[in-house]
C-alpha positions in Angstrom: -89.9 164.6 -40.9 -90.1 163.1 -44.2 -92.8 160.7 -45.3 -93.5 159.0 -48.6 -96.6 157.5 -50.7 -95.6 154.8 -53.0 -97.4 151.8 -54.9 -98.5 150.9 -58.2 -100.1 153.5 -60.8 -104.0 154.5 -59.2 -103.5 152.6 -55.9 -104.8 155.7 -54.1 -101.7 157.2 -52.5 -102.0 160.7 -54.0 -105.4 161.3 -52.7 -103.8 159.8 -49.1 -101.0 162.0 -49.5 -103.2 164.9 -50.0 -105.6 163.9 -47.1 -102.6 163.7 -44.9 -101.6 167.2 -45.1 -105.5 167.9 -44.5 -105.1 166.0 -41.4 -101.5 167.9 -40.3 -102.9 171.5 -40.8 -105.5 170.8 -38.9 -103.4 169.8 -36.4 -101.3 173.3 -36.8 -98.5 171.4 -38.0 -95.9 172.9 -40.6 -96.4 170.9 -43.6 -95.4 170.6 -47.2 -97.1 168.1 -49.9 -94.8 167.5 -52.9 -94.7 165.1 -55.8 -92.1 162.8 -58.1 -90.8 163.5 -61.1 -91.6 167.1 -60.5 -91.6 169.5 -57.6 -89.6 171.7 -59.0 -89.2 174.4 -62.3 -86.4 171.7 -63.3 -88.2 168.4 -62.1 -91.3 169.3 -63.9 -89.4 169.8 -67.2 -87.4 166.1 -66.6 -91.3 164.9 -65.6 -92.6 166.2 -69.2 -89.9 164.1 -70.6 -90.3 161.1 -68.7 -93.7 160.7 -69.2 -93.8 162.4 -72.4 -94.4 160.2 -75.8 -90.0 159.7 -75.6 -88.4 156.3 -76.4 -86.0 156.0 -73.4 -83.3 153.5 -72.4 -84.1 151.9 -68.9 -80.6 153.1 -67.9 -81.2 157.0 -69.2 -84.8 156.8 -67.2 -83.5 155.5 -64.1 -80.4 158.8 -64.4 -83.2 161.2 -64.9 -85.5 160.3 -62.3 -82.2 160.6 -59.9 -82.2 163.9 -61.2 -84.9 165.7 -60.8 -85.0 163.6 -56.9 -81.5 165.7 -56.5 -83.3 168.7 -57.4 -86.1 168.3 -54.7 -84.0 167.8 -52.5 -81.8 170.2 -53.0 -84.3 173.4 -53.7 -87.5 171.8 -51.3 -86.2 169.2 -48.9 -83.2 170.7 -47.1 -84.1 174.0 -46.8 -87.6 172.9 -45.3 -86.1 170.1 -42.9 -87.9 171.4 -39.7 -91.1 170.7 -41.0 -93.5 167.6 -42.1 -92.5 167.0 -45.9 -95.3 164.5 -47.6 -94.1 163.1 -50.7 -96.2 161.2 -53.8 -93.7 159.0 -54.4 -89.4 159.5 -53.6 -86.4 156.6 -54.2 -88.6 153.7 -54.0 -90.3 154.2 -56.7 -87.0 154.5 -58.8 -86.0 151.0 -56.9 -89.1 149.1 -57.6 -90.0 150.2 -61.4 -86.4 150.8 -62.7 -84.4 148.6 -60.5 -87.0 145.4 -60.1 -89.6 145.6 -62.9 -87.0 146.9 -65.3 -84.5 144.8 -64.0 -81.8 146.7 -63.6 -81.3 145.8 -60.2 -82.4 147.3 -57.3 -79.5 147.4 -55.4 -77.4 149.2 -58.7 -80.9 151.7 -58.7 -80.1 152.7 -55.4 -76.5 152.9 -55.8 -77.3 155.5 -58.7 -79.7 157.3 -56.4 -77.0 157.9 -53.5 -75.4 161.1 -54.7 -79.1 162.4 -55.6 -80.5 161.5 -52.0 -77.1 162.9 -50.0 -78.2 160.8 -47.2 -81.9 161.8 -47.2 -83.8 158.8 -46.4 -87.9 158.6 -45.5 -88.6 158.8 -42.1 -91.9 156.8 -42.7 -92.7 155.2 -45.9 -96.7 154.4 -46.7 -96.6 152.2 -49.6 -100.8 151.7 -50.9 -101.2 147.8 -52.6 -104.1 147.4 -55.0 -103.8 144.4 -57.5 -102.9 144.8 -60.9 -106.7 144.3 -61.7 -108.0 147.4 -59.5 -104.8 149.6 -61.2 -106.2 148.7 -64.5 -109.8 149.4 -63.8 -109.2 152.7 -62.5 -106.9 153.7 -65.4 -109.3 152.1 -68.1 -110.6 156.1 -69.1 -107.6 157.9 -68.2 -105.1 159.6 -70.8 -102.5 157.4 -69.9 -98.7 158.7 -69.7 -96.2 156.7 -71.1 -95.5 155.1 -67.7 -98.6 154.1 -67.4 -99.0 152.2 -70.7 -96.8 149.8 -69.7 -98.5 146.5 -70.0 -99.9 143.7 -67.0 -96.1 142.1 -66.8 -94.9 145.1 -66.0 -97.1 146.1 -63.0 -96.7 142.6 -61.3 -93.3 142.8 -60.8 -93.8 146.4 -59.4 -96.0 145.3 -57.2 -94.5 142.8 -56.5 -91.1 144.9 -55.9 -93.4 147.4 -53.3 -94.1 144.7 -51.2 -90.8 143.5 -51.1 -89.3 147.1 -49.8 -89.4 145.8 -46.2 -87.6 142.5 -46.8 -85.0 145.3 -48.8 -85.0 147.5 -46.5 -85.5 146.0 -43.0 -83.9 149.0 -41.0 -86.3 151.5 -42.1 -90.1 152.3 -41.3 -92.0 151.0 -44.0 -96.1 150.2 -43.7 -98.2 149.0 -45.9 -102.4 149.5 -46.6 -104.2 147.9 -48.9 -105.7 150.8 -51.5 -108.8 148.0 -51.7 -111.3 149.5 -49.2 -113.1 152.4 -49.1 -111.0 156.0 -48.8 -112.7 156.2 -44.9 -111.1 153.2 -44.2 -108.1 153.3 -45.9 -107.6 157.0 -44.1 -108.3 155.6 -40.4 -105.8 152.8 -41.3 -103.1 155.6 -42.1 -104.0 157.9 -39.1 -103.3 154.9 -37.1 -100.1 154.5 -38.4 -99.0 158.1 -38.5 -99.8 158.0 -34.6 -97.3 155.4 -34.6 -94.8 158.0 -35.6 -95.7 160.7 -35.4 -96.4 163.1 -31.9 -99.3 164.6 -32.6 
């Protein structure tokens, strides 16, 4: 089973992603956390460059996040199909920052990402909303990479595109949480849904 975080820089959904796994190997389930760019000796290099201090075309960052997403799934999501594979962050994220806030389309982003994703879709998708506002205020101190520099404009329309991945995408499992509360209640609100899902 394969099951996605996505949303907005600092909405929360690496430290959800991480407690998940907590939550499946307590429950003696076979489990793999991974992440996006990266994942793998080859993704992590394409990572350093994406976030790195590079100027690069919308069209050349949309091609390299594909990828280093073929490489995953190549080297870490095929060979580990039979278990629970958590992903911090997978195609959507390509969709919604390259294909909607850069506006190269999302449809055309996806297109790109087909060979990449050889038919590997999400099982279950979590995507974690905070406002622009909450994003900035828990960034303020961070060394920021150069995705995360981009200005307020920017984030709207990716949050923006997140929240539209269900009208998008109606065929597929896709559930949103609000990264607003507290991490206890934001965690109950996934367990919920992963009972949904999942057969515990």
């Amino acid at each position: 089973m394969l099951i996605t975080f996505e949303g907005i820089e600092s909405s929360g959904k690496s430290t959800l992603s991480k407690k998940l796994v907590e939550y499946f190997k307590i429950k003696n389930k076979d489990v793999i956390w991974n992440r996006e760019p990266g994942g793998t000796e080859l993704g992590e290099k394409i990572r350093e460059l994406l976030l790195g201090n590079y100027k690069i075309c919308h069209v050349s960052e949309a091609l390299l996040f594909a990828a280093s997403r073929a490489q995953l799934i190549e080297e870490i999501i095929k060979p580990n199909k039979d278990k629970i594979i958590i992903l911090d962050r997978f195609v959507d994220s390509s969709i919604v920052y390259q294909g909607y806030a850069r506006e190269l389309g999302w449809k055309e982003v996806f297109e790109i990402n087909k060979h990449a994703l050889d038919g590997i879709m999400p099982d279950l998708t979590i995507v974690v909303d905070v406002n622009v506002e909450t994003s900035f205020e828990r960034m303020k101190n961070k060394n920021k990479d150069r995705i995360e520099s981009e200005g307020r404009e920017f984030f709207e329309k990716a949050r923006e595109g997140f929240l539209k991945l269900k009208e998008w995408f109606p065929e597929r499992n896709i559930e949103y949480i609000s990264g607003e509360n507290t991490l206890d209640v934001e965690y109950n609100e996934l367990i919920a849904i992963i009972n949904k899902y999942v057969n515990i």
